[in-house]
FILUM-235518 format. One record per residue (C-alpha): residue number from 1; x, y, z. Coordinates in nm, 4 decimals, always signed. Layout:
N
NUM,X,Y,Z
...
// end
This chain:
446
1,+22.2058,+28.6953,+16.7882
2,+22.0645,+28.4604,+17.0667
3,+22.3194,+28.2976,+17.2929
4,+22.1096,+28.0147,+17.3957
5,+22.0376,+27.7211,+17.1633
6,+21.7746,+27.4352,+17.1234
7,+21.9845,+27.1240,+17.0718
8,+21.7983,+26.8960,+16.7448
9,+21.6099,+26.6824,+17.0232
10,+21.5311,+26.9905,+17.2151
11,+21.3869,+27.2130,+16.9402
12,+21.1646,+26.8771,+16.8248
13,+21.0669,+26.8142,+17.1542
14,+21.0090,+27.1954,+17.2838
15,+20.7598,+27.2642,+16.9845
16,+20.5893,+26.9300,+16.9627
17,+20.5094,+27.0216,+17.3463
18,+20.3817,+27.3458,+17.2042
19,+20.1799,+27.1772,+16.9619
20,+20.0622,+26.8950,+17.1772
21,+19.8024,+27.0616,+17.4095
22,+19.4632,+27.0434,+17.5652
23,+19.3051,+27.0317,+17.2391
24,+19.4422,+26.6944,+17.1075
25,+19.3522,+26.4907,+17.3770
26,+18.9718,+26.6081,+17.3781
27,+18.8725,+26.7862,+17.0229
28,+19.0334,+26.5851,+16.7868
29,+18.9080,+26.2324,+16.8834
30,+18.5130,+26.3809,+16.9504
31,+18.5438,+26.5648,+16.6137
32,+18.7254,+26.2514,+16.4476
33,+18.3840,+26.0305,+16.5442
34,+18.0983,+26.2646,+16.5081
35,+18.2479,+26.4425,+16.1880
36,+18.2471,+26.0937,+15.9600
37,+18.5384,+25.8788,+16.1591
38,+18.7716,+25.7247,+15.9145
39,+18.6271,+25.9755,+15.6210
40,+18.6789,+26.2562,+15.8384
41,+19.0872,+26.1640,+15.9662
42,+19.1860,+26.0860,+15.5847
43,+19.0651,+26.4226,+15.5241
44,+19.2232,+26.5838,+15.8128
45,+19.5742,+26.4139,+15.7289
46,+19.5321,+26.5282,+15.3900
47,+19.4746,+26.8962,+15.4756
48,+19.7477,+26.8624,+15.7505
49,+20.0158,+26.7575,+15.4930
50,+19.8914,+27.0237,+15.2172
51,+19.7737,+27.3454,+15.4734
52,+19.8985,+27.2587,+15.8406
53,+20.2318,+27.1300,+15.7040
54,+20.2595,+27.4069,+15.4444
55,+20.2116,+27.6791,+15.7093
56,+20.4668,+27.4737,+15.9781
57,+20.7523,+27.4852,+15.7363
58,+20.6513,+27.9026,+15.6754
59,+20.6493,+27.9842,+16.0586
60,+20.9924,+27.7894,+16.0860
61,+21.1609,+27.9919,+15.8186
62,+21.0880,+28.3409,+15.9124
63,+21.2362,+28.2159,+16.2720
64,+21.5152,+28.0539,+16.1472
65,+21.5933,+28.3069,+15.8696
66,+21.5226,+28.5833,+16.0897
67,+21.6784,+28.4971,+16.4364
68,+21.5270,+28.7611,+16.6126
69,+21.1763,+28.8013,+16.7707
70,+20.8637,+28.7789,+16.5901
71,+20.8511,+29.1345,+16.4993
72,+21.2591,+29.2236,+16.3730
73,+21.2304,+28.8904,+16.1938
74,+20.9447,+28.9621,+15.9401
75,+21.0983,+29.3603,+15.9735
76,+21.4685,+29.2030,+15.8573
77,+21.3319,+28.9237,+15.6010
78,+21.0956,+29.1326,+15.3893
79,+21.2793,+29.2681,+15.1025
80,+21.0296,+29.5886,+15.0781
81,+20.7576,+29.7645,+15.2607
82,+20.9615,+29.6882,+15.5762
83,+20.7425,+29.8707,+15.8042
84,+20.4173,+29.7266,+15.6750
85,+20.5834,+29.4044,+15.7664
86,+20.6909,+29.4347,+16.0893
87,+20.3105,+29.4316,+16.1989
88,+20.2922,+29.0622,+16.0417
89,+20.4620,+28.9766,+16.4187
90,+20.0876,+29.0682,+16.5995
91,+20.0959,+28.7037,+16.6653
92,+20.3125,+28.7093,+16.9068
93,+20.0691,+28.9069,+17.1038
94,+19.7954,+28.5912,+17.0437
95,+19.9610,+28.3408,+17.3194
96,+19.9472,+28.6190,+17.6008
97,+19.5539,+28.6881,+17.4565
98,+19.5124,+28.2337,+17.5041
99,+19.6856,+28.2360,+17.8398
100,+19.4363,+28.4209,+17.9897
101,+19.1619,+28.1587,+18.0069
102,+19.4140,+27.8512,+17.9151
103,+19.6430,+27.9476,+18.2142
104,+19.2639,+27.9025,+18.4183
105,+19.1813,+27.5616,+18.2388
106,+19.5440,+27.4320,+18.3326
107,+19.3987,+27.5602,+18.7148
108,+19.1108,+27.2869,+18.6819
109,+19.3394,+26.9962,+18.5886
110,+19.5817,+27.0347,+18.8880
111,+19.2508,+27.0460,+19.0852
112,+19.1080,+26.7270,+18.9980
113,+19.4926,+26.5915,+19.0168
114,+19.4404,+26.6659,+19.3882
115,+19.0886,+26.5949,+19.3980
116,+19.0989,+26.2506,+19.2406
117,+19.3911,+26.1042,+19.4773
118,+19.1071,+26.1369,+19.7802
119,+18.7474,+26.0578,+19.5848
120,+18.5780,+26.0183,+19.2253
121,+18.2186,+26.1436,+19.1688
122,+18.0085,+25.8521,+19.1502
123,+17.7353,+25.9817,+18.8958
124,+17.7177,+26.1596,+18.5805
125,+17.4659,+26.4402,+18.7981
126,+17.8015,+26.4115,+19.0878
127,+18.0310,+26.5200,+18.8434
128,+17.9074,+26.7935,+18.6899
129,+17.8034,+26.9113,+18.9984
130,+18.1298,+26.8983,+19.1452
131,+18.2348,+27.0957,+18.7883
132,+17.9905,+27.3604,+18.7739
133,+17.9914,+27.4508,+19.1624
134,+18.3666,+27.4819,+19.1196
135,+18.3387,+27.7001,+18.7594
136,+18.0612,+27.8816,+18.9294
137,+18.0988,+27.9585,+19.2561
138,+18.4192,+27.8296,+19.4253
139,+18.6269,+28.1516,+19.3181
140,+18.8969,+28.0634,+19.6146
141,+19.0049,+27.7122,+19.5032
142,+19.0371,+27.8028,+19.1124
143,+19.2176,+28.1572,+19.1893
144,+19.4849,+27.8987,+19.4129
145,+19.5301,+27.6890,+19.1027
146,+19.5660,+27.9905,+18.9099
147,+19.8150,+28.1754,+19.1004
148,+20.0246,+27.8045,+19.0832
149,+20.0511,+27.8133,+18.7655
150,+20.1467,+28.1381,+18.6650
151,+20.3774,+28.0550,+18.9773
152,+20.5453,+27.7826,+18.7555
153,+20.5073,+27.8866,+18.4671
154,+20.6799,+28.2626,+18.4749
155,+20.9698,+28.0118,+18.7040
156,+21.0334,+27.7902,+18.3880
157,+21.0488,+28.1169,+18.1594
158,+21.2573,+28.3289,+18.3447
159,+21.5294,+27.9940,+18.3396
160,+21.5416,+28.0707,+17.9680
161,+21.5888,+27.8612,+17.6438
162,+21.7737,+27.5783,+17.7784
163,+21.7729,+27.5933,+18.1312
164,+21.3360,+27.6529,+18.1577
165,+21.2171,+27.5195,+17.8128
166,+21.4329,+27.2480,+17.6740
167,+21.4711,+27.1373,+18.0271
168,+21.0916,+27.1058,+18.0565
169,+20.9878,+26.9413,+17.7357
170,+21.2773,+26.7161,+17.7725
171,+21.1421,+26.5903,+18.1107
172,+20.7611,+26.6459,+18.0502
173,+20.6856,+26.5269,+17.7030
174,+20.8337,+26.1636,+17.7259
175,+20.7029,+26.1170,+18.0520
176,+20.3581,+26.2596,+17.9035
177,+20.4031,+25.9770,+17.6381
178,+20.4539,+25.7392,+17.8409
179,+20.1932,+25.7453,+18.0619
180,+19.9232,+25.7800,+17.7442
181,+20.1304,+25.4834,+17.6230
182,+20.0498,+25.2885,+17.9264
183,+19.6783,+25.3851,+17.9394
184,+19.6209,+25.3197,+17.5675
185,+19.8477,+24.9741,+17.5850
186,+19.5688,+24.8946,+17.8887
187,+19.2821,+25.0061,+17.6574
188,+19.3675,+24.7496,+17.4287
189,+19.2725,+24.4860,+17.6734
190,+18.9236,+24.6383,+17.6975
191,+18.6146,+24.5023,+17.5113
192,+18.5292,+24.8412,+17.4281
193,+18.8499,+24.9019,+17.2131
194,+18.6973,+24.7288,+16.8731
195,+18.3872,+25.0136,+16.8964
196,+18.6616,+25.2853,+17.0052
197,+18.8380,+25.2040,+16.6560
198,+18.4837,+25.1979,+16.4845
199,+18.4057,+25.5463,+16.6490
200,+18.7256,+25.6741,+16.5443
201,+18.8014,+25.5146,+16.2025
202,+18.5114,+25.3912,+16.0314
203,+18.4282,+25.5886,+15.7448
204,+18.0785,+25.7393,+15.7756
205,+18.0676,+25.9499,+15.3946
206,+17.7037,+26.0334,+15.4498
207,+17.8184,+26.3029,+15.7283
208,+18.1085,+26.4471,+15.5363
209,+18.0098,+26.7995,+15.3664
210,+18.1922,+27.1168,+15.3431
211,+18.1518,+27.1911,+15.7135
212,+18.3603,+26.8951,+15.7607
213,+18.6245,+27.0304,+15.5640
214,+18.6495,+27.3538,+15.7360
215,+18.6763,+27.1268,+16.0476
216,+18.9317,+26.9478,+15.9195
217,+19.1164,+27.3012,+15.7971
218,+19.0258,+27.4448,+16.1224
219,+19.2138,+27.1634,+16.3469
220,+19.4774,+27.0505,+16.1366
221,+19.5684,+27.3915,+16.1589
222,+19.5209,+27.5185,+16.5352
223,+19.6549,+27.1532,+16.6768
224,+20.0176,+27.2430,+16.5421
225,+20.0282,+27.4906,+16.7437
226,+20.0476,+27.7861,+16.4273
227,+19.9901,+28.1603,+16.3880
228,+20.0776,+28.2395,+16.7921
229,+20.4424,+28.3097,+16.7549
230,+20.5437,+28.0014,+16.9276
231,+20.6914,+27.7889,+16.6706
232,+20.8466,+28.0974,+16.4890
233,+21.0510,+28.1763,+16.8411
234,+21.1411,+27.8412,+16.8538
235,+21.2847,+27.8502,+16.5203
236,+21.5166,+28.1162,+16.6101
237,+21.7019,+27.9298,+16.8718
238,+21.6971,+27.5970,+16.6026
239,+22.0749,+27.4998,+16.6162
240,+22.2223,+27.5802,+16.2684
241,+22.1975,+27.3732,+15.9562
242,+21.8915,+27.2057,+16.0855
243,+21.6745,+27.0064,+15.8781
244,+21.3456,+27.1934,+15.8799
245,+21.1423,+26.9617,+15.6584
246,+21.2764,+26.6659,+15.8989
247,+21.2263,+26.8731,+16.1824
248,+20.8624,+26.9572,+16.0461
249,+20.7917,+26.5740,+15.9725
250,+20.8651,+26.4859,+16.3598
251,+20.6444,+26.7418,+16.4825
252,+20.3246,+26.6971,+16.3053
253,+20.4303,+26.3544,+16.3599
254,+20.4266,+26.3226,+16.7453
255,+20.1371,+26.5701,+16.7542
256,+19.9329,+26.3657,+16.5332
257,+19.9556,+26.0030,+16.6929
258,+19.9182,+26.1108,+17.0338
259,+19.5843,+26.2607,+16.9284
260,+19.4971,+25.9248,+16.7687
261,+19.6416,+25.7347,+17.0546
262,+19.4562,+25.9316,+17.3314
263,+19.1249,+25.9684,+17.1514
264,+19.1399,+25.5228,+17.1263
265,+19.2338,+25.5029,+17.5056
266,+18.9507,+25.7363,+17.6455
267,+18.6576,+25.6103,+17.4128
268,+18.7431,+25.2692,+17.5118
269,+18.7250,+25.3733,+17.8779
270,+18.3783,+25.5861,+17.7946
271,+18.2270,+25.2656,+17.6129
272,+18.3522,+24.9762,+17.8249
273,+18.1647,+25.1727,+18.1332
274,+17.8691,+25.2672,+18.0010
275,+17.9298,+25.6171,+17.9226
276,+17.8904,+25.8398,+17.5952
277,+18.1265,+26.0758,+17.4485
278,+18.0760,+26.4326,+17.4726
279,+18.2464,+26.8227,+17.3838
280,+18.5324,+26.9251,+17.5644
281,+18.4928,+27.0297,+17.9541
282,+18.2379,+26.7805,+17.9200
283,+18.4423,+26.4858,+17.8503
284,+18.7462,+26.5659,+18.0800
285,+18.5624,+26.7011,+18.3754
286,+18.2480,+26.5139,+18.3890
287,+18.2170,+26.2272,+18.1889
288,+18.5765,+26.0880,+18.2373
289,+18.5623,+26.1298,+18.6154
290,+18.2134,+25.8861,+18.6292
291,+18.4233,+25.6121,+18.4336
292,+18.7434,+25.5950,+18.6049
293,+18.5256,+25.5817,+18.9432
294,+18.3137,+25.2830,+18.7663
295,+18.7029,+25.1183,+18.7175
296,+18.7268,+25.0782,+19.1082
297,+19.0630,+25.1409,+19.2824
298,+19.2676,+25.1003,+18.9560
299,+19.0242,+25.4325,+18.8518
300,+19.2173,+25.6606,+19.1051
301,+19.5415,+25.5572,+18.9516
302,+19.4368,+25.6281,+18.6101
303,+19.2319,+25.9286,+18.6938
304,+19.5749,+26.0574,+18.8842
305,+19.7894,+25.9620,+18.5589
306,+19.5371,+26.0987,+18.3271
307,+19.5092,+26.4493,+18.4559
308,+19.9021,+26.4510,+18.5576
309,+19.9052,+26.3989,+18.1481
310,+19.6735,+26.6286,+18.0698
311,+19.8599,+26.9177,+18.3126
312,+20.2459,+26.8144,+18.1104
313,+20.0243,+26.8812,+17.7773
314,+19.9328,+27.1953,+17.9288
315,+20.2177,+27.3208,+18.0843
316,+20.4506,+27.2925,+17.7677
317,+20.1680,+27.4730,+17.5727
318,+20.1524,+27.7332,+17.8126
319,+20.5536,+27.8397,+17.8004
320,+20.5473,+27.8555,+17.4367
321,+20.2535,+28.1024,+17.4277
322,+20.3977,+28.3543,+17.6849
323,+20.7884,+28.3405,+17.5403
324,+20.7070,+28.4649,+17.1926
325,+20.6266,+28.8208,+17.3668
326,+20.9493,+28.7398,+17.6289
327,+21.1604,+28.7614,+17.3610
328,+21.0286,+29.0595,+17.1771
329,+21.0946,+29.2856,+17.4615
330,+21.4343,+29.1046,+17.5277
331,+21.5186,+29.1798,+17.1869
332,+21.3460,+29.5381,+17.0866
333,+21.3893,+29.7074,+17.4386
334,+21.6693,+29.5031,+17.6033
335,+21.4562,+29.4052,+17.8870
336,+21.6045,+29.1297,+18.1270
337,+21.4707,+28.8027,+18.0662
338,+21.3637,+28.8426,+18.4515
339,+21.2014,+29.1370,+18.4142
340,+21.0305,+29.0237,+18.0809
341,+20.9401,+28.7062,+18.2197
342,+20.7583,+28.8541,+18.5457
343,+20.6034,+29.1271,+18.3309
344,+20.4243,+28.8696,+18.0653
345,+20.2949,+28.6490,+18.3663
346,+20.1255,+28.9323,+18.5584
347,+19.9835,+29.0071,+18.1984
348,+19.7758,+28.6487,+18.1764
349,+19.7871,+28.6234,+18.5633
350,+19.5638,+28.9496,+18.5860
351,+19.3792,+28.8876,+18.3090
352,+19.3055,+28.5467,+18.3771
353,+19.1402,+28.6329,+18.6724
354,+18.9151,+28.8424,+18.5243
355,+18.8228,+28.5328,+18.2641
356,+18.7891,+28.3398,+18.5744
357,+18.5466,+28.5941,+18.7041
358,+18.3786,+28.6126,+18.3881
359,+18.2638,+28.2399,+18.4557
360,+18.1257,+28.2883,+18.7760
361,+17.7309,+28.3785,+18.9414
362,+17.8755,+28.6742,+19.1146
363,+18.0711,+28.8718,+18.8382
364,+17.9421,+28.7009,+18.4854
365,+17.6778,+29.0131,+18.4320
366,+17.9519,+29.2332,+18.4804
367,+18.2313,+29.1282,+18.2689
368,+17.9768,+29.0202,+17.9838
369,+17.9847,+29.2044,+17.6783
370,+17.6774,+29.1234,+17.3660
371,+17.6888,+28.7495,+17.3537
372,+18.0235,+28.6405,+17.5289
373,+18.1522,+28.6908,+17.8606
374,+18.5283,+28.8131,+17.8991
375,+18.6471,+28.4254,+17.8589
376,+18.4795,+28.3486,+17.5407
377,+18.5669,+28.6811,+17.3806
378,+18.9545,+28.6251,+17.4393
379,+18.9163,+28.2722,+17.3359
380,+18.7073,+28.3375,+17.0257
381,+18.9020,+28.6780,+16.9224
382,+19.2680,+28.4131,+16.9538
383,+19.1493,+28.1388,+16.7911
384,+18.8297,+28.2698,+16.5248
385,+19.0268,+28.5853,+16.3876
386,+19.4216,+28.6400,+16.5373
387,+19.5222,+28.2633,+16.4777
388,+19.3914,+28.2081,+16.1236
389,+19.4553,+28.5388,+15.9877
390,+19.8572,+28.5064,+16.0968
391,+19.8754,+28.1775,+15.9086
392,+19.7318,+28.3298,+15.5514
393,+19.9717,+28.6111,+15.6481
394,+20.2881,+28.3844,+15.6777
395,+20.1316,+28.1668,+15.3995
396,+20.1764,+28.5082,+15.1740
397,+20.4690,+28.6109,+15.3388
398,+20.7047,+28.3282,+15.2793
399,+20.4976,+28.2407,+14.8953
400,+20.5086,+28.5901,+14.7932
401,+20.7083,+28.8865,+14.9493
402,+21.0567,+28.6599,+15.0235
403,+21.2740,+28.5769,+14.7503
404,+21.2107,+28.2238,+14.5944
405,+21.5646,+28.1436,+14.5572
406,+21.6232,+28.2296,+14.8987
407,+21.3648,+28.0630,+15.0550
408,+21.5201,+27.7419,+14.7864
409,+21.8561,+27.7950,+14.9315
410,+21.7606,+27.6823,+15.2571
411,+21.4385,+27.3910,+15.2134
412,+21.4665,+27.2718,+14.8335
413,+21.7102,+26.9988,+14.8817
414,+21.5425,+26.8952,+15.2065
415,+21.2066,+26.8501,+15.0549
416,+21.3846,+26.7104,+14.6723
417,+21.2660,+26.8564,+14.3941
418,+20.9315,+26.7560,+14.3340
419,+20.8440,+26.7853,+14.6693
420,+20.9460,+27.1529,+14.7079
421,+20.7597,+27.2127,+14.4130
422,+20.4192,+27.1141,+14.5833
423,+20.4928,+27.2900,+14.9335
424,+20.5484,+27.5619,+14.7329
425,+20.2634,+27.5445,+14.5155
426,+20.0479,+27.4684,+14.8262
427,+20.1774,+27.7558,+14.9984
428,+20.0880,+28.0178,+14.7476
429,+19.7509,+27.8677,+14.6274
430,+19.6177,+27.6515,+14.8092
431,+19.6763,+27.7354,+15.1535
432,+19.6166,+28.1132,+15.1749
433,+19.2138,+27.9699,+14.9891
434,+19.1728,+27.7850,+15.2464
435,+19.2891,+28.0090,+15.5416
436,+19.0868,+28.2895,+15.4158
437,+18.7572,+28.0761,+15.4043
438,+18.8427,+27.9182,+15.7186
439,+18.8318,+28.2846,+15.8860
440,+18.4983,+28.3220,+15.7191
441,+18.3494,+28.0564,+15.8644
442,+18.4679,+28.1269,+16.2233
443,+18.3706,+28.4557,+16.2165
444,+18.0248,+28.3596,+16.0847
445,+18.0302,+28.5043,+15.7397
446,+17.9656,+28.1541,+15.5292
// end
């Protein structure tokens, strides 16, 4: 039984953080335009309420039920076939596999914090050669920003539950609200902001086909932050009689509108200045850079608050994928949260250098294997195959091997009747479909 405890605000706050991460405030609004706008964001809120939603309320059971790491709780919840269980808690192994390269990308942000409080690249060709020169050759600077943050990171970890976590995410994620907030309430002003809300929102059903609904499936999914163990350890230290389904609501909540919100304040910035949107590093590193330097002196500002936003969505990301293994060794070998702590951040510290490597002229050859260097095999193994496949495993999990009437006894008069009735039904047919073709599709095979 864990002596620490989440307070309500805490818990919500602590695994929104988790959920709210690098991804929201650069996939979902590119994906949201260029994958039908409008069309596309009814369908993703549809599969997040029916899929992502489905799987939240699973992950947050087996924690809460369970109380224990990832492993003893599916070992203590399943009713049979205990040992076969217990391997269900692999995911807790899939944060330490993304901290290797996202503890790296974190590195770049507190970079161009530093970087854009001097100067701004004044061209699109400035910009990404300031990027690529730094991804390629300037090993120094991104192994400094790397050491920092597993610096800060194993710090906040080894404080604990309340005293590391909750302490963070109740600092970090208002202030990270706020300052999008601000941005997005100075968007508004903007010319640009009617075609932001036509990029975004209007409904473009000639583009919408059943890649779009993997998509959709795909990031409703991996931008609640599901199948890495984080929400599940979070669960365990939710106070008790929590509300789950409330609990659930303000989570997907929060993660969804600051994706919305974000995605309307940096297309407005892109199209007031002249600039187009574009993928990922692309956006944040290149593209974004060019416009806030177009802004004039208020660009600094913004450029500062920007990436100090992007580094709080980070950085509360980041501690929920490394506890999840923390606590396994706290719990199943009695390891000292110290020792577990320091142990887990050498574990993405070493290995993230050798992503970082991976990246560079001097050591890509080497630590390329087939198609992928080291960097894009531990992202695509995490995310294409260790992610999805731990959501249709807690999808069947909670649907099929734990009691109905005990998963009823806790959720049923939360949800109401009818509503239980549909999670439930979601959970054990609809969800585990569309996990297993979502798998499919990322590895390739449809």
């Amino acid at each position: 039984m864990k002596i620490a405890r989440f307070s309500r605000i805490g818990f919500i706050l602590a695994a929104a953080g988790s959920a709210v991460g690098l991804g929201n405030i650069w996939k979902f609004p590119y994906i949201a335009g260029e994958s039908g706008g409008g069309a596309f964001v009814l369908i993703y809120l549809v599969t997040v309420l029916l899929i992502g939603f489905s799987i939240l309320i699973s992950e947050m059971l087996i924690g809460y039920m369970g109380r224990k790491d990832g492993v003893s709780s599916f070992e203590s919840l399943a009713p049979k076939h205990k040992n076969i269980w217990k391997f269900a808690g692999f995911q807790s192994v899939t944060g330490l596999f993304i901290m290797t390269f996202y503890s790296v990308v974190i590195g770049w942000i507190l970079h161009y914090i530093v970087t854009s409080t001097t100067s701004l690249p004044s061209s699109i060709q400035e910009a990404e050669s300031t990027f690529t020169t730094m991804l390629y050759s300037d090993i120094s600077t991104q192994l400094f920003y790397h050491t920092l943050v597993f610096l800060i990171i194993t710090y906040i970890l080894t404080k604990g539950i309340k005293g590391g976590i909750q302490r963070l995410n109740l600092l970090l994620m208002p202030t990270l609200m706020i300052i999008i907030l601000g941005m997005f309430a100075y968007a508004t002003t903007l010319d640009a902001f009617s075609q932001s809300l036509e990029f975004m929102f209007a409904p473009k059903w000639d583009k919408i086909d059943s890649g779009v609904f993997i998509t959709a499936i795909g990031h409703a999914f991996f931008t609640l932050s599901l199948g890495m163990g984080a929400i599940l350890t979070y669960s365990a230290s939710m106070p008790k009689n929590s509300n789950l389904v409330q609990n659930a609501i303000w989570i997907t909540l929060l993660d969804t509108v600051i994706a919305i919100i974000a995605g309307l304040m940096l297309f407005t910035f892109l199209y007031e200045y002249g600039s187009s949107p574009a993928k990922g590093p692309g956006l944040v590193f290149i593209s974004l850079p060019t416009v806030f330097f177009e802004m004039g002196i208020i660009g600094n500002f913004f450029a500062i608050l920007f990436f100090i936003a992007l580094a709080f969505a980070g950085l509360t990301s980041a501690v929920s994928l490394v506890e999840p293994m923390i606590e396994y060794f706290i719990d199943r070998f009695k390891w000292s949260r110290l020792r577990a702590s320091v142990s887990m951040g050498l574990f993405f510290y070493l290995f993230g250098i050798v992503a970082l490597l991976s990246n560079t002229d001097a050591y890509k050859e080497l630590l390329s294997f087939g198609s992928r260097n080291f960097f894009d095999w531990m992202d695509h193994i995490a995310t294409s195959i260790m992610l999805p496949l731990a959501g249709l495993v807690m999808a069947l999990f909670i649907g099929f091997a734990v009691e109905k009437q005990r998963v009823e006894s806790i959720v049923k008069h939360q949800f109401g009747v009818v509503a239980f009735k549909v999670w439930y039904f979601s959970l054990r047919y609809i969800t585990p479909v569309a996990m297993i073709l979502l798998l499919l599709s990322l590895l390739e095979i449809i």
